[in-house]
Backbone as XML, in Angstrom:
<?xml version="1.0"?>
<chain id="A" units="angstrom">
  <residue number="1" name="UNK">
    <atom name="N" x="-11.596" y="2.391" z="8.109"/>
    <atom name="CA" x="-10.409" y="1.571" z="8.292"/>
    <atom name="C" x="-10.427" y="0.846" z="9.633"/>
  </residue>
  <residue number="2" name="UNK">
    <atom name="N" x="-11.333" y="1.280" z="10.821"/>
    <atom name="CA" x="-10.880" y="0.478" z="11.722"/>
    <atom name="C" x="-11.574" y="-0.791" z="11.926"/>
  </residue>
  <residue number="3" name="UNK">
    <atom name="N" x="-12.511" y="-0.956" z="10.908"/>
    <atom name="CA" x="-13.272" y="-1.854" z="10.772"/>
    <atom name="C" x="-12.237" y="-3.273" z="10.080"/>
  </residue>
  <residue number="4" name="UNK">
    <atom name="N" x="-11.287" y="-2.992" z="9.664"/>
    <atom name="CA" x="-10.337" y="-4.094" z="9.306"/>
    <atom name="C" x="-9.812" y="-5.047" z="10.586"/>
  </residue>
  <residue number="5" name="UNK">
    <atom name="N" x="-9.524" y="-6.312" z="10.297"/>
    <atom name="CA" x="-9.097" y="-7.148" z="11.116"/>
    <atom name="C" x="-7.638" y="-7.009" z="11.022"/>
  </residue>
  <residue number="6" name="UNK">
    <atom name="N" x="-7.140" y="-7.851" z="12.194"/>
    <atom name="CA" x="-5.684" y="-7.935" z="11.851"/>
    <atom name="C" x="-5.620" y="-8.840" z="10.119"/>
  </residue>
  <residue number="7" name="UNK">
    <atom name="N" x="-5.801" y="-9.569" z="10.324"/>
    <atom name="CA" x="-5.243" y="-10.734" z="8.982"/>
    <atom name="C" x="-5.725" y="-9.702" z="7.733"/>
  </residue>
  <residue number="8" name="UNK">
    <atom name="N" x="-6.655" y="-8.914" z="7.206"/>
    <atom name="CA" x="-6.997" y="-8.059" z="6.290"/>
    <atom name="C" x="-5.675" y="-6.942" z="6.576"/>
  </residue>
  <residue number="9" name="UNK">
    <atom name="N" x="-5.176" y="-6.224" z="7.575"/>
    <atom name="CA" x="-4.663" y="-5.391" z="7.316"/>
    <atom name="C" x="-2.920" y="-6.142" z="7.530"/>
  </residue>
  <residue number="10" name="UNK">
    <atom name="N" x="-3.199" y="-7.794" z="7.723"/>
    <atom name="CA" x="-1.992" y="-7.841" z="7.283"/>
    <atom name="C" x="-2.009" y="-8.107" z="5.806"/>
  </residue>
  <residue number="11" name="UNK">
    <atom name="N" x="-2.935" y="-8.473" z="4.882"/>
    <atom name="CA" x="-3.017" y="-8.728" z="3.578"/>
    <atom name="C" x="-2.655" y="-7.128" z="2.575"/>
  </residue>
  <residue number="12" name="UNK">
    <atom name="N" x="-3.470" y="-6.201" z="3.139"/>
    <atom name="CA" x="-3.422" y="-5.120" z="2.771"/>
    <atom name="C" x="-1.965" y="-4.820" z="2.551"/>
  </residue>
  <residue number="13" name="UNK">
    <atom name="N" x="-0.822" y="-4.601" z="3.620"/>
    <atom name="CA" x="0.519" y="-4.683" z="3.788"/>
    <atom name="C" x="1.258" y="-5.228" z="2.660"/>
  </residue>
  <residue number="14" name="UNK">
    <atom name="N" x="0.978" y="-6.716" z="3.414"/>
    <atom name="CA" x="1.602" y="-7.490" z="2.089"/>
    <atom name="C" x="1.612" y="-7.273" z="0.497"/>
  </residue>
  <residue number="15" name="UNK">
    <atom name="N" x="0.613" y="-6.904" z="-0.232"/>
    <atom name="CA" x="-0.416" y="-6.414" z="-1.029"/>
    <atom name="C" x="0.542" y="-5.123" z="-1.525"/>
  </residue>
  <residue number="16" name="UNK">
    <atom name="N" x="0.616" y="-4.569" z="-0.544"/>
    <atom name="CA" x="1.199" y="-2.862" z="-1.104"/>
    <atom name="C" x="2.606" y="-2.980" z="-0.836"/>
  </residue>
  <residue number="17" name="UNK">
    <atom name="N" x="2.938" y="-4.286" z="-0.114"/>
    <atom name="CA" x="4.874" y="-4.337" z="-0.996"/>
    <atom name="C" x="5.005" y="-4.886" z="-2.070"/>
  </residue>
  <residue number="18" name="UNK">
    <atom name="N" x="4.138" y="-5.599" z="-2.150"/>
    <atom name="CA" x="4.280" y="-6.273" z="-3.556"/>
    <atom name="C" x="4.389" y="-5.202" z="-4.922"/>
  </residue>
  <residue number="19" name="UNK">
    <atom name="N" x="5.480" y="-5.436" z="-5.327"/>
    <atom name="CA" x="5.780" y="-4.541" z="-6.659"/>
    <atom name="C" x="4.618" y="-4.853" z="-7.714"/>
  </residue>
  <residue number="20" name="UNK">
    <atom name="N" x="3.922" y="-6.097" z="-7.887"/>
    <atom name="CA" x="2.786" y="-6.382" z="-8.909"/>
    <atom name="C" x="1.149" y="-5.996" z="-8.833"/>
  </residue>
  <residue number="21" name="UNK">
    <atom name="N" x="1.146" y="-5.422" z="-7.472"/>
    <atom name="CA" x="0.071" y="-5.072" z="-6.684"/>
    <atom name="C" x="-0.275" y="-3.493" z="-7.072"/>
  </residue>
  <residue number="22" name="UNK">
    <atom name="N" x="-1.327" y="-2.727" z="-7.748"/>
    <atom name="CA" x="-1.560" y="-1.625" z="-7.751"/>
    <atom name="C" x="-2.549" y="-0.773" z="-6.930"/>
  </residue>
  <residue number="23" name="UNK">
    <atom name="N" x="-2.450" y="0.110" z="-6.482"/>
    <atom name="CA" x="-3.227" y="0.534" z="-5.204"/>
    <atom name="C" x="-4.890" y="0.373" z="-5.611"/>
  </residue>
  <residue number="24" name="UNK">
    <atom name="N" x="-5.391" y="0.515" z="-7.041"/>
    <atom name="CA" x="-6.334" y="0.333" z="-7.300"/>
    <atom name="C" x="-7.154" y="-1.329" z="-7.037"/>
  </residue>
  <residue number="25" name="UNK">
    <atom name="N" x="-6.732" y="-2.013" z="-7.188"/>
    <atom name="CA" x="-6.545" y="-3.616" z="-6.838"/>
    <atom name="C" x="-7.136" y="-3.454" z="-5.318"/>
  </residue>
  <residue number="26" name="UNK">
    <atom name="N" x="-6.327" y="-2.980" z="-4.512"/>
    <atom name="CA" x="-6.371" y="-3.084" z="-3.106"/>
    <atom name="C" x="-7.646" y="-2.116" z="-3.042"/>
  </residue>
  <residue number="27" name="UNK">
    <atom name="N" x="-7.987" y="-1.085" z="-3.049"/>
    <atom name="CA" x="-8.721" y="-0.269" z="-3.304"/>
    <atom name="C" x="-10.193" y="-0.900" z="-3.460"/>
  </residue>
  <residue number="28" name="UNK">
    <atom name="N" x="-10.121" y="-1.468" z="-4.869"/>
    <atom name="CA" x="-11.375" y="-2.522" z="-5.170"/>
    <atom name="C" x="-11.655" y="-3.502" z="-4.380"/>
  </residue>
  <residue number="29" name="UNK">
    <atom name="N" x="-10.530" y="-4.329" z="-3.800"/>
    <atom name="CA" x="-10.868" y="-5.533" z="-2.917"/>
    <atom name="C" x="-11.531" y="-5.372" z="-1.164"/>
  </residue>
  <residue number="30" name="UNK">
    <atom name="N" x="-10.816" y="-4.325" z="-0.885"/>
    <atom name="CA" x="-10.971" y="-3.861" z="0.626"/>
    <atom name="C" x="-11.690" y="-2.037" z="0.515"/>
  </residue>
  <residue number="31" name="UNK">
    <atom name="N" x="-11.861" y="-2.084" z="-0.292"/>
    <atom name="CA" x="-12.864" y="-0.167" z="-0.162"/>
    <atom name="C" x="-11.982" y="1.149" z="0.588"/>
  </residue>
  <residue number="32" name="UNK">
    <atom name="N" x="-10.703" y="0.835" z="0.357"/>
    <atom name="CA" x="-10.176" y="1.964" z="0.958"/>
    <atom name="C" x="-8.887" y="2.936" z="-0.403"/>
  </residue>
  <residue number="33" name="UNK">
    <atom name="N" x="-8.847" y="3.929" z="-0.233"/>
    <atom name="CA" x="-8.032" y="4.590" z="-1.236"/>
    <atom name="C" x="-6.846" y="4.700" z="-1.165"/>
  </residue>
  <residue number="34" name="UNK">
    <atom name="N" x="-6.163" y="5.403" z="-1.803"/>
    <atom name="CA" x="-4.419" y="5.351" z="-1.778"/>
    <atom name="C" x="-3.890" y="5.786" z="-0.727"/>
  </residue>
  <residue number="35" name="UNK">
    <atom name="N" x="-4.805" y="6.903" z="-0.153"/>
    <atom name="CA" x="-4.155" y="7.414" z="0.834"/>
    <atom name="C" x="-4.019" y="6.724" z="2.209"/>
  </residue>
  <residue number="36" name="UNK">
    <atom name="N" x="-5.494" y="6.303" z="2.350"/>
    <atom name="CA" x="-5.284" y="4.960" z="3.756"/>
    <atom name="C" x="-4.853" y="3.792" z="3.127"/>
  </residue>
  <residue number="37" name="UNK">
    <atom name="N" x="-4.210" y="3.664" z="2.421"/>
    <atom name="CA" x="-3.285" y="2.275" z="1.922"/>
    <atom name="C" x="-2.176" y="3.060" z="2.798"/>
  </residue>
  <residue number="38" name="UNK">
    <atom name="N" x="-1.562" y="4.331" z="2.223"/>
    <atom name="CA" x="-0.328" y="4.887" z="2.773"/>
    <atom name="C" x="-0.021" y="4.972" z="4.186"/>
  </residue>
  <residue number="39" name="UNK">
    <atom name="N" x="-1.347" y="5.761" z="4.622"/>
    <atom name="CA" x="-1.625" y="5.743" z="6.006"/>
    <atom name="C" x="-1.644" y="4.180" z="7.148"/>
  </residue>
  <residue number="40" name="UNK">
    <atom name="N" x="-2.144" y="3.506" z="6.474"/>
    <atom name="CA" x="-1.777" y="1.742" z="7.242"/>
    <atom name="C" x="-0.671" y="1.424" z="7.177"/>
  </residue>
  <residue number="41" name="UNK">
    <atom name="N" x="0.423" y="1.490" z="5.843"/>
    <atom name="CA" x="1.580" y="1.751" z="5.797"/>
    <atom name="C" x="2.645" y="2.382" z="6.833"/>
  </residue>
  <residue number="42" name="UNK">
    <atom name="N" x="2.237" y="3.473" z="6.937"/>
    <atom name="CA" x="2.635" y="4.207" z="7.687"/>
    <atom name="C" x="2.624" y="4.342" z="9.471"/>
  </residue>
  <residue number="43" name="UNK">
    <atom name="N" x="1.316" y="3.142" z="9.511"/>
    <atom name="CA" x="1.292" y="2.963" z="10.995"/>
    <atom name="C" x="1.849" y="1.513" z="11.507"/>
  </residue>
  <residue number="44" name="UNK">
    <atom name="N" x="1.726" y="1.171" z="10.181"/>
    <atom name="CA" x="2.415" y="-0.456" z="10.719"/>
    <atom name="C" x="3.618" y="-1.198" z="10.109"/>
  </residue>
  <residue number="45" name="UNK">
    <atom name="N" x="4.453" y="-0.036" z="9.364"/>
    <atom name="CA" x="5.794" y="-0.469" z="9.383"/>
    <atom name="C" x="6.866" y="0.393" z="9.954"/>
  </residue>
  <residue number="46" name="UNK">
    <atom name="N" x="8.158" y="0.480" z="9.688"/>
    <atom name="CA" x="8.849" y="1.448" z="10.476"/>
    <atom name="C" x="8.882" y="2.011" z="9.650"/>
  </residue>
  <residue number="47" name="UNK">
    <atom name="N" x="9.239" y="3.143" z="10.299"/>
    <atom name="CA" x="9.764" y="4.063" z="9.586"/>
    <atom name="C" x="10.652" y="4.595" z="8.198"/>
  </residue>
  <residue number="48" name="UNK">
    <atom name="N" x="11.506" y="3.826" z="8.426"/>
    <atom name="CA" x="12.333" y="3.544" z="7.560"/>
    <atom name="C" x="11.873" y="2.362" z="6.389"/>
  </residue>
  <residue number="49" name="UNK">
    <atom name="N" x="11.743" y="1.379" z="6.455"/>
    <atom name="CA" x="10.703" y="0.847" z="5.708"/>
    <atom name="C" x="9.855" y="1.679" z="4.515"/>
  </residue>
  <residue number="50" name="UNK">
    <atom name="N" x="8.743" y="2.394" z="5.518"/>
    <atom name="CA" x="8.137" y="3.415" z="4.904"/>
    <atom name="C" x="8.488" y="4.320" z="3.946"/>
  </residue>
  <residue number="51" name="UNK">
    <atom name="N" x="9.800" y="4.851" z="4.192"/>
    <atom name="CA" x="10.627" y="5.128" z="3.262"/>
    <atom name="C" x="11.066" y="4.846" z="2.068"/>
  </residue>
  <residue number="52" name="UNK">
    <atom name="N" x="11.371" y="4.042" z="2.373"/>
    <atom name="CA" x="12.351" y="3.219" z="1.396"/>
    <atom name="C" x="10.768" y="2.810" z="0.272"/>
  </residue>
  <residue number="53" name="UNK">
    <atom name="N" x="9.902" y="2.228" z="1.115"/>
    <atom name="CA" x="8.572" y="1.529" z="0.061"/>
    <atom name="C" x="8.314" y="2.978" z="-0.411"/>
  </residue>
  <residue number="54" name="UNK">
    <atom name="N" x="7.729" y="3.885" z="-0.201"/>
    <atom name="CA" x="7.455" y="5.201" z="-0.920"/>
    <atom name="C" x="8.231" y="5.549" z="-2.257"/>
  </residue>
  <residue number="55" name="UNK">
    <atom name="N" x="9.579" y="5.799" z="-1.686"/>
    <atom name="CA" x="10.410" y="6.280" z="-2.500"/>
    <atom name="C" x="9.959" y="5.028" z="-3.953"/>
  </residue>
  <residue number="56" name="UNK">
    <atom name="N" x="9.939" y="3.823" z="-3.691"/>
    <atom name="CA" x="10.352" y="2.624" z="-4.579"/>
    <atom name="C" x="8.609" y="3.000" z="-5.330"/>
  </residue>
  <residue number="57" name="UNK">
    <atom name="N" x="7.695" y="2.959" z="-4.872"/>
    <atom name="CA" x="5.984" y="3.271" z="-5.078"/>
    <atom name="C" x="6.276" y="4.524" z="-6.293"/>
  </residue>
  <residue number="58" name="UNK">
    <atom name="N" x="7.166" y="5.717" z="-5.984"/>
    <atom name="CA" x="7.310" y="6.684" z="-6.850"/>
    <atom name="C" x="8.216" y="6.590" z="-8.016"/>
  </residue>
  <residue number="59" name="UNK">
    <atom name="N" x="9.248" y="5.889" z="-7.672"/>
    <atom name="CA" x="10.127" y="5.410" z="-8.429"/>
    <atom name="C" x="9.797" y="4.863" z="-9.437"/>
  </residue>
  <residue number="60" name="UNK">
    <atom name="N" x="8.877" y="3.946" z="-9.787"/>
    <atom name="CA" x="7.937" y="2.713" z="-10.198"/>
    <atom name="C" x="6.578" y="3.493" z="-11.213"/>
  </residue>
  <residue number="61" name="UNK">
    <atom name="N" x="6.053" y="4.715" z="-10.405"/>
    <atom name="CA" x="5.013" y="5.509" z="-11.212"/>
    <atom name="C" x="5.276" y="6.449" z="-12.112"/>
  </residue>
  <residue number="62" name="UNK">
    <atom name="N" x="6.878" y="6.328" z="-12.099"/>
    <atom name="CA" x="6.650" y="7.091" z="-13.154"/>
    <atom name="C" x="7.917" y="6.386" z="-14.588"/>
  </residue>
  <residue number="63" name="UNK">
    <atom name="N" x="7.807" y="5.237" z="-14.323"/>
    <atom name="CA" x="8.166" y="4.187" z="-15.151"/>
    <atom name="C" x="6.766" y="3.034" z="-15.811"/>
  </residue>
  <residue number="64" name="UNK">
    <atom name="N" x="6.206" y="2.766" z="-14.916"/>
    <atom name="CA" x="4.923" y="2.572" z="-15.724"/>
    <atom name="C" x="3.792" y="3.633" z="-15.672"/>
  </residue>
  <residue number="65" name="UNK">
    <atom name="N" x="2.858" y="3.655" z="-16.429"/>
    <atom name="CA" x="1.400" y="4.285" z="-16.947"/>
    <atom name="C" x="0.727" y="4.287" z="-15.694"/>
  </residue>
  <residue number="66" name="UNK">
    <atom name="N" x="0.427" y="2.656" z="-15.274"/>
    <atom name="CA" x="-0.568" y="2.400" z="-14.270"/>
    <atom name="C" x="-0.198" y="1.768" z="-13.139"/>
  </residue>
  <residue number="67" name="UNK">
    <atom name="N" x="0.463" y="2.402" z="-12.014"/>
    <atom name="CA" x="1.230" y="1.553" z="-10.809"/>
    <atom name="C" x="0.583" y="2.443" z="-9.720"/>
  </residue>
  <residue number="68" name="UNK">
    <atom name="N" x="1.149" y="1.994" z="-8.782"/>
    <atom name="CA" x="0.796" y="2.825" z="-7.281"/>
    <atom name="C" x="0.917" y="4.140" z="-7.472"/>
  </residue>
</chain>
């Protein structure tokens, strides 16, 4: 992961708010897994944010088959 640039790990971001975006997608495009999706998440938004996107990420998986 630290091999990412800013503009990639702002895409990444963007990418994993997006409700149409599945972690696998991101995963395939940039080589990193769900968990350092979460973990970048987690370092570069607030807190609360973080929250709120999680909760909505879980919310979401278990309404569709194939989501985050």
């Amino acid at each position: 992961m630290k091999d990412l640039s800013e503009s990639q790990l702002s895409e990444i971001i963007e990418m994993a708010l997006s409700d149409d975006v599945p972690f696998k997608t991101i995963e395939t495009e940039y080589g990193i897994n769900a968990d350092q999706i979460k973990r970048i998440m987690k370092d570069n938004i607030s807190p609360r944010s973080y929250k709120i996107w999680r909760q909505r990420v879980k919310d979401f998986s278990t309404r569709r088959k194939y989501y985050k």
